[in-house]
C-alpha positions as CSV (number, residue, x, y, z in Angstrom):
1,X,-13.2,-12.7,-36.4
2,X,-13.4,-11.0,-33.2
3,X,-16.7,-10.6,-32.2
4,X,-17.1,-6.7,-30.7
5,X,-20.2,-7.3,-28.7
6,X,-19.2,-10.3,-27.0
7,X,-15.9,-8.9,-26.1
8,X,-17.4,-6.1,-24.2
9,X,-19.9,-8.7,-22.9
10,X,-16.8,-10.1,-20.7
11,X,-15.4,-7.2,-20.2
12,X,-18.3,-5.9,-18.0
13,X,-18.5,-9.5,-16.1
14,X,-15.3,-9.6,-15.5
15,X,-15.1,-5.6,-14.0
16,X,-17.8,-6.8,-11.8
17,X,-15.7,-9.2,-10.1
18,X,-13.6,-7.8,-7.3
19,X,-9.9,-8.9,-7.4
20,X,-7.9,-7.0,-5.1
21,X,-4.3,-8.4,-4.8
22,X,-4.3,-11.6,-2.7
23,X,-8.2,-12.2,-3.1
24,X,-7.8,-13.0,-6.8
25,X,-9.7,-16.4,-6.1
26,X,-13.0,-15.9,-7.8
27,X,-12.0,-14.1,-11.0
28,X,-9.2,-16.7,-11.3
29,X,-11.6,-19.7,-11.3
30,X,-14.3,-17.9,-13.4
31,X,-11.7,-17.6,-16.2
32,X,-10.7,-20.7,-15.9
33,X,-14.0,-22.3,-15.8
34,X,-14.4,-20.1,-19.9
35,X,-11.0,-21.7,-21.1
36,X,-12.2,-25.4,-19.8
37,X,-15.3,-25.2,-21.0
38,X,-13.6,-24.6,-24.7
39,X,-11.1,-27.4,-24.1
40,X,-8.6,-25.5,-23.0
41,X,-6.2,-27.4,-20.7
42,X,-5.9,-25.1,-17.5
43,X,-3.9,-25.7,-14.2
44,X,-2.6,-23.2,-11.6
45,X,1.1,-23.3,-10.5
46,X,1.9,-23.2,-6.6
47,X,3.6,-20.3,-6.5
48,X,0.6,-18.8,-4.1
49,X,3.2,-20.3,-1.1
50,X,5.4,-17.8,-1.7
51,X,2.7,-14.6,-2.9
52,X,0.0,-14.7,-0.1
53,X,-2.6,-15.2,-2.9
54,X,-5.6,-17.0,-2.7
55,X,-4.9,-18.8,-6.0
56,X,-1.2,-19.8,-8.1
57,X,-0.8,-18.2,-11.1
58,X,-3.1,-19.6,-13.6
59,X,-1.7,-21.0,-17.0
60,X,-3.6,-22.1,-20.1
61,X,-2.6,-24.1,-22.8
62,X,-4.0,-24.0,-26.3
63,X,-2.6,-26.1,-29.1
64,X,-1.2,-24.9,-31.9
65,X,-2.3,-25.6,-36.0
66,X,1.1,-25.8,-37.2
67,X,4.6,-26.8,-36.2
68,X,5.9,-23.6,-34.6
69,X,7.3,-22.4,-31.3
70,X,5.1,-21.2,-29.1
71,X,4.0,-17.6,-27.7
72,X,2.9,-16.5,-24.6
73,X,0.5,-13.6,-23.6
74,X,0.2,-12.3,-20.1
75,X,-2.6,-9.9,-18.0
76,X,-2.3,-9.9,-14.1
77,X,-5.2,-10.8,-12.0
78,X,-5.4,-8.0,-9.7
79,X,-6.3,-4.7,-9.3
80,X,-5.4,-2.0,-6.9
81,X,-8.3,-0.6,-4.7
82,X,-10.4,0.9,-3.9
83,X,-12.7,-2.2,-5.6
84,X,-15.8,-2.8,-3.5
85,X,-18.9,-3.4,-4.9
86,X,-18.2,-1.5,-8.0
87,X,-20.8,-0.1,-10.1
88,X,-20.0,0.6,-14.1
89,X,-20.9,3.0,-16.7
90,X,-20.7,2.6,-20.1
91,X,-21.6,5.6,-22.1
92,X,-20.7,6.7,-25.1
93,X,-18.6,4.1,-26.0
94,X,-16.4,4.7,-23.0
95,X,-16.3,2.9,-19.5
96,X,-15.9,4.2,-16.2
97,X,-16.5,3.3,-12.6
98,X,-19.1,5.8,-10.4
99,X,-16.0,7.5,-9.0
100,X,-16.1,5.4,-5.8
101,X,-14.0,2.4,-7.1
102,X,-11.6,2.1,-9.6
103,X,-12.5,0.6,-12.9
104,X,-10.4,-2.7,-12.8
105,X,-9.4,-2.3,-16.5
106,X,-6.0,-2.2,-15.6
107,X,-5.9,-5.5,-16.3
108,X,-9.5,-7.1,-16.7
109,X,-8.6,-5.3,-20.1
110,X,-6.1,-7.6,-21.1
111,X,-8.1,-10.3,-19.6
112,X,-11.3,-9.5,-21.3
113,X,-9.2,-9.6,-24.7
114,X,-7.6,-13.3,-24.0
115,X,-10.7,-15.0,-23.4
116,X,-12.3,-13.6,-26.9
117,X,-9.2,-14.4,-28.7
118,X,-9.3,-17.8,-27.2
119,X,-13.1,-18.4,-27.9
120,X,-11.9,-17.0,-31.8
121,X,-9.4,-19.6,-31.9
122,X,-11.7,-22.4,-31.0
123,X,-14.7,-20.8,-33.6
124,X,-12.3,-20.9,-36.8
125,X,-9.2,-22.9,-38.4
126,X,-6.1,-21.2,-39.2
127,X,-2.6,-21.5,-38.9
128,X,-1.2,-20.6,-35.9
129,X,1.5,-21.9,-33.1
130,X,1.4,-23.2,-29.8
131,X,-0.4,-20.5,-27.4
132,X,0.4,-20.0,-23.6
133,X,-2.0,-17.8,-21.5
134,X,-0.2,-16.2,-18.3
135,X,-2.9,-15.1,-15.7
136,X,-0.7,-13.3,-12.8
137,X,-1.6,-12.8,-9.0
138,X,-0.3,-9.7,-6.8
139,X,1.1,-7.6,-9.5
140,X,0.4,-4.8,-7.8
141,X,1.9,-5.5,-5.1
142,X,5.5,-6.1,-6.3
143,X,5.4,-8.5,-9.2
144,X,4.9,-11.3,-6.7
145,X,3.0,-13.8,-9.1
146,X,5.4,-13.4,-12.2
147,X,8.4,-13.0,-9.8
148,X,7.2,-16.8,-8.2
149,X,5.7,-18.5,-11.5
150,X,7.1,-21.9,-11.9
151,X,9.0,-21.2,-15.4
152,X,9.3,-24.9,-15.5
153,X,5.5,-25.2,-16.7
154,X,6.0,-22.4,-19.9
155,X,7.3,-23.7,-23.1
156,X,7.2,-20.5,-24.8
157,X,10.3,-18.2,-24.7
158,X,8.8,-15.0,-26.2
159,X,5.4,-13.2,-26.0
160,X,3.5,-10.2,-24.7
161,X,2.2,-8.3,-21.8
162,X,-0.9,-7.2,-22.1
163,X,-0.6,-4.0,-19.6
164,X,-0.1,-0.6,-20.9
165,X,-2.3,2.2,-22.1
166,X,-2.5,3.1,-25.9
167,X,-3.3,0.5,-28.3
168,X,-0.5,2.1,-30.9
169,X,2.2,2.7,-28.2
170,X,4.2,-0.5,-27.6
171,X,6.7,-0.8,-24.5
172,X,10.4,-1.9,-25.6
173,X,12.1,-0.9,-22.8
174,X,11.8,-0.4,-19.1
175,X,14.0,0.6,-15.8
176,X,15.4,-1.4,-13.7
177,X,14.9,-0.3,-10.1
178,X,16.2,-0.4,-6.5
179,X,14.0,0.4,-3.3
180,X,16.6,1.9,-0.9
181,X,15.6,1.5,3.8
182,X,17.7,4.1,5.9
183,X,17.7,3.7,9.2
184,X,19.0,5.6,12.4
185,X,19.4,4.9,15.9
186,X,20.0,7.5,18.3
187,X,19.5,8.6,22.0
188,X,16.2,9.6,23.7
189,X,15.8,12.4,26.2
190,X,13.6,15.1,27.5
191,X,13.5,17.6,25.1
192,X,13.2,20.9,27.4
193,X,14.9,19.5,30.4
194,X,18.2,17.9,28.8
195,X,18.8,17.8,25.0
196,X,22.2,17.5,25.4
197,X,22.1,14.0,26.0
198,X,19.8,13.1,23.7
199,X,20.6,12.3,19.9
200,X,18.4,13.0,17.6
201,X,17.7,10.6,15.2
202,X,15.6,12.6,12.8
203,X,18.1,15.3,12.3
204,X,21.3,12.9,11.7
205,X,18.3,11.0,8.8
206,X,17.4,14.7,7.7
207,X,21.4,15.5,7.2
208,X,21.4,12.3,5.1
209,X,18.6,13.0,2.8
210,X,19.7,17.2,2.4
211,X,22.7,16.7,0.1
212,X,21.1,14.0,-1.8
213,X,19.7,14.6,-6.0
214,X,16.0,13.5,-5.9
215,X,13.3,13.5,-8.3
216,X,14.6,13.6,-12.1
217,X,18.1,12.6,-12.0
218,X,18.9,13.0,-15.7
219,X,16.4,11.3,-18.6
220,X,16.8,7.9,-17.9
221,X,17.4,8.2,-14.2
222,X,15.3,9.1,-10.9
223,X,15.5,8.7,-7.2
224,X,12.7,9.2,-4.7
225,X,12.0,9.1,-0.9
226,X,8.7,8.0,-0.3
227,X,8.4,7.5,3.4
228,X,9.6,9.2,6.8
229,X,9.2,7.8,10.3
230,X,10.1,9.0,13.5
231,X,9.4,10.3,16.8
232,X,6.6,9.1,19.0
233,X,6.3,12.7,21.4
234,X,7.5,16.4,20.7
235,X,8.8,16.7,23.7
236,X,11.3,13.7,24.0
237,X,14.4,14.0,21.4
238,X,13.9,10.8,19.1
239,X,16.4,7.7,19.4
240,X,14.8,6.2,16.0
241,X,14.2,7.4,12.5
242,X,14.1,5.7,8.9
243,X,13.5,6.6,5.4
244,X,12.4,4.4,2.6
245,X,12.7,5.3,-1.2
246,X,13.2,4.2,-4.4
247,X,15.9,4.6,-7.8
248,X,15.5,3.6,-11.2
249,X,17.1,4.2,-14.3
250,X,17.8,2.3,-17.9
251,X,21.2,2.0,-17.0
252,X,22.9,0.0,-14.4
253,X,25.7,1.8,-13.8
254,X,23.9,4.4,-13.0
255,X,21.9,3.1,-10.0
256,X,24.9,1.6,-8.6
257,X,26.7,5.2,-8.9
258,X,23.3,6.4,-6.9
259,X,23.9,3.4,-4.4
260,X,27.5,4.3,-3.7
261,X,26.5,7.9,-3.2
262,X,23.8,7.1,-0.4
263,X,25.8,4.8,1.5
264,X,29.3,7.8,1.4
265,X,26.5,10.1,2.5
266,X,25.5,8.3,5.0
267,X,28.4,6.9,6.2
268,X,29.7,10.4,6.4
269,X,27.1,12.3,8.0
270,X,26.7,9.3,10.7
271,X,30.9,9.3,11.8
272,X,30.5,13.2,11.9
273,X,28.1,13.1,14.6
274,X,29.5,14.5,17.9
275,X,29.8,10.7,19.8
276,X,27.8,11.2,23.0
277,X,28.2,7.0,23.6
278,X,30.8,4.9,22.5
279,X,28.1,3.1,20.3
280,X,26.0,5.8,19.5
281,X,24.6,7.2,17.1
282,X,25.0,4.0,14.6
283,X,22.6,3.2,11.5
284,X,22.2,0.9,8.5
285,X,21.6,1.4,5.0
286,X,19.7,-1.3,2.9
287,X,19.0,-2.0,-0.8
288,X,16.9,-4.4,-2.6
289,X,16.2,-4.9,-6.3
290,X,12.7,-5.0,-7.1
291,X,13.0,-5.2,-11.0
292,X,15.7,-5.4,-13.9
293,X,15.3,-3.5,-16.7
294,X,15.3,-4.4,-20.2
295,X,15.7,-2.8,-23.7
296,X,14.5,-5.4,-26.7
297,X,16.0,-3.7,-29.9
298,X,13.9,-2.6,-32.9
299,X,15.6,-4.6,-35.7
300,X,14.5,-7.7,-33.3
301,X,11.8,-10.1,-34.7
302,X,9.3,-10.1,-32.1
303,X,9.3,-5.9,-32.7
304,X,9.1,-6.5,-36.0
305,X,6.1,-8.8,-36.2
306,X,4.5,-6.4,-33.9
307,X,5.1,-3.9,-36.5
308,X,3.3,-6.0,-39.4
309,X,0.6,-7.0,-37.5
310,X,-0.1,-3.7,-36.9
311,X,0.1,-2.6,-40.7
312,X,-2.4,-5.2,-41.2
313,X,-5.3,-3.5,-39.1
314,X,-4.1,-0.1,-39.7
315,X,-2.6,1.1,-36.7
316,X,0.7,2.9,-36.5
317,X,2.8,1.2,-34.0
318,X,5.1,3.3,-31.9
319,X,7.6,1.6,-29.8
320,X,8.2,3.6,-26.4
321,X,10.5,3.4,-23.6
322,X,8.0,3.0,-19.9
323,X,9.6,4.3,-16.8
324,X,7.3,1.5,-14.5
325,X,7.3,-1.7,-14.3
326,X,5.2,-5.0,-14.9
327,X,5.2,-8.3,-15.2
328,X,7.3,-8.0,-18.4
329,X,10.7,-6.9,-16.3
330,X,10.0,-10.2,-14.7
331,X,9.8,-12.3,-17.3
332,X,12.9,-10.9,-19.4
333,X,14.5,-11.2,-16.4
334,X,14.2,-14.7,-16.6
335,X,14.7,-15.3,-19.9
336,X,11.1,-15.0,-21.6
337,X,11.8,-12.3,-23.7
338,X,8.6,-10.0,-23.9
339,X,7.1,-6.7,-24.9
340,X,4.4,-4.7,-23.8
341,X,1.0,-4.3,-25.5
342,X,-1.5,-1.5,-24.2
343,X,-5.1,-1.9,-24.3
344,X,-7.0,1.7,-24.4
345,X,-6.6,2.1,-20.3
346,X,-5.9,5.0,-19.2
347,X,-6.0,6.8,-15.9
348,X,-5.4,3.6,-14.0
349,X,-4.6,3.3,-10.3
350,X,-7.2,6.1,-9.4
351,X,-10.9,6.4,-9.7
352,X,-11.4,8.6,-12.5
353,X,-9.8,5.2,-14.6
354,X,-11.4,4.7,-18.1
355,X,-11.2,2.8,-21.0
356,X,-12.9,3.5,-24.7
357,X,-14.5,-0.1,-26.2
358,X,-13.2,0.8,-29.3
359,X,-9.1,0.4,-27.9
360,X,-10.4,-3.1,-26.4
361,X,-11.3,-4.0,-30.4
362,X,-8.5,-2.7,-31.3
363,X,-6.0,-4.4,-29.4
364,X,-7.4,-7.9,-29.3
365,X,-7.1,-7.3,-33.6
366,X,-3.6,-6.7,-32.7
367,X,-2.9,-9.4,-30.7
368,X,-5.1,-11.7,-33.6
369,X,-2.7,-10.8,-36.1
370,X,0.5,-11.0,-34.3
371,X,-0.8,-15.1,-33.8
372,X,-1.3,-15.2,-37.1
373,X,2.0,-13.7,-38.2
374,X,4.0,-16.0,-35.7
375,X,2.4,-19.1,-37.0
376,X,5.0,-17.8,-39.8
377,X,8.4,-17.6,-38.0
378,X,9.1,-21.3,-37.1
C-alpha cells in the first residue's frame, strides 16, 4: 500500500522548505493544505502564545473504520540550523544536504511518512481506529510546542513519536533531566594596583565546579557544565561569574542526590570565602526541570503491538533506552503514553546529516501495520 516513489516525492518538497524553530509557518500550512485537500479535518491549537512560533501546533484528525480508541503519531516541525536555501542530493539511494545546511530529516522524515500514510488511508478500506496526527513547533528549542499543546483537543491516550534514528531500534525509555544556573557576585578592583579588595567571582565559581563529578556519572546518570561567563577586563578582579549545566539520569533519586550535592558545594565554598563586606561574596543556585523521564515496560501492549507489527514486515524490533529527549517525555509526562519510532536518520543536528530512502519505506510499513494491528485492541 505505501507507494515508495511518492513517498520520497514529499520527502524532497518538504526538505526544501526551511523551518527553523519559530519560523515553522510555511511548512505548517503546506501540510496542512495535503491533509485538507484529502478531507482531513485540520486546525492549529494556540499554544504559539506561549512558544514564540509563527504557527500553534498543528493537529489532524482522521476517522477511524471501526469502533476503537484512538492513536496518535507525532513529528515536530522544526529543524535546527544551519537551514538556508538548502540544496539536496539524492544518490544512491541515500540523501544528504551539500554540506552547507543540514538535511532537515530530523523530522521532515517523520513528516514525509504521515502524509503517505494519510494519503494510503484515504486510497483503500480497512479496519482501523480513530487516527490523531501531532505536528510540533520549537522542539528544538526545549519541547516548547508539546510542552504548550492544548491536551484538551487529543482524544487519543497512546501513540508514537516519530523521531529517532534506526527503523528496528524503538525508544522505551528516556531521562529525565534538570538544567542547573550558578551564579556569583563578588567585588571589583584593579587587578595590579589592589587585589586585596577585590573578590573574585570567577575563582569562588571555579571552587564550586572543582570538587564536583561531571560527565558519566554512573550508566544511567550524567552531569554537564556547558557554559562559563565572567569578567569583562584582565586587569580588573571580576565581581560577577555564572555557570550553566545540565543533569540527567533514569532515576529520580538520583538527580535529586546531584541537586543536593551542588547546592552543599556551593553553599560551602561560598561561607568559606574570607568576608571582605558584610554582604559579600553572596550567590544563588537555580534548577529547573526541562523533562521527566519515562520507562514503558516490555510486557506492555503498546510494546507489544510494536513488536507484531514489526514481525509482519520483517524487521527485528529492538527496544532501547535514549539518553535525549523529545516530544515523547512531554507527552508521558502528561499522560499520553508514547514510544519512540526512528525513521533511517542519522547524523542529525550537523551537516553531514543523512538518511537512506529505503529506512523512510521501512518505517512508514511500520507505522501501517501498527494502525492495522490497533484497529484490533478496542
Amino acid at each position: 500500500m505505501i507507494d515508495p516513489d511518492r513517498l520520497a516525492l514529499e520527502f524532497q518538497n518538504l526538505l526544501i522548505i526551511e523551518s527553523p524553530s519559530k519560523k515553522e509557518g510555511k511548512l505548517a500550512h503546506y501540510i496542512a493544505d495535503i491533509f485538507e485537500a484529502l478531507g482531513y479535518k485540520c486546525f492549529f491549537d494556540r499554544s504559539a502564545e506561549n512558544t514564540g512560533s509563527e504557527v500553534g501546533n498543528l493537529i489532524v484528525k482522521i476517522p477511524g473504520t471501526v469502533p476503537s480508541n484512538p492513536i496518535f503519531f507525532c513529528a515536530h516541525l522544526d529543524t535546527v540550523g544551519p537551514c538556508e536555501n538548502p540544496k539536496i542530493i539524492f544518490d544512491k539511494g541515500i540523501y544528504r544536504s551539500d554540506g552547507r545546511t543540514i538535511l532537515g530529516a530530523d523530522d521532515k522524515s517523520g513528516i514525509a511518512i504521515l502524509i503517505e500514510i494519510a494519503k494510503v488511508l484515504k486510497e483503500n478500506i480497512f479496519p482501523h481506529p480513530p487516527i490523531e496526527f501531532i505536528f510540533t513547533t520549537c522542539e528544538e528549542i526545549g519541547l516548547l510546542g508539546a510542552k504548550y499543546l492544548d491536551y484538551n483537543l487529543i482524544d487519543a491516550n497512546e501513540g508514537f513519536v516519530l523521531d529517532s534514528e534506526n527503523p528496528s531500534e524503538v525508544i522505551n525509555a528516556a531521562p529525565s533531566s534538570y538544567q542547573f544556573k550558578i551564579e556569583i557576585k563578588g567585588k571589583s578592583a584593579h587587578a595590579g594596583l589592589e587585589p586585596e579588595k577585590g573578590i573574585n567571582a570567577i575563582h569562588i565559581l571555579s571552587q564550586i565546579l572543582a570538587d564536583l563529578p561531571f560527565g558519566r556519572i554512573d550508566e544511567e546518570t550524567t552531569m554537564n557544565v556547558g557554559i562559563i561567563k565572567g569578567g569583562n577586563y584582565i586587569n580588573i578582579v571580576p565581581d560577577y561569574a555564572e555557570a550553566k549545566g545540565e543533569m540527567r539520569s533514569h532515576k529520580e533519586e538520583k538527580l535529586l542526590k546531584l541537586q543536593n550535592l551542588l547546592q552543599n558545594q556551593f553553599e560551602k565554598i561560598v561561607s568559606s570565602y574570607p568576608v571582605k563586606d558584610k554582604n559579600l561574596p553572596s550567590g544563588k543556585i537555580r534548577f529547573e526541570k526541562i523533562f521527566k523521564g519515562f520507562n514503558i515496560p516490555l510486557n506492555d501492549p503498546i510494546c507489544k503491538v510494536v513488536q507484531k507489527a514489526g514481525e509482519k514486515i520483517g524487521l527485528n524490533i529492538v527496544f532501547k533506552r535514549k539518553e535525549g529527549g523529545s516530544d515523547a517525555n512531554i507527552f508521558n509526562e502528561n499522560g499520553l503514553k508514547c514510544l519512540i519510532l526512528g525513521t533511517g536518520m542519522q547524523k542529525v543536528h550537523t551537516t553531514e546529516e543523512f538518511i537512506a530512502l529505503k529506512d523512510l519505506i521501512i518505517t512508514a510499513n511500520l507505522v501501517l501495520e501498527i494502525i492495522k494491528l490497533k484497529s484490533e485492541m478496542v
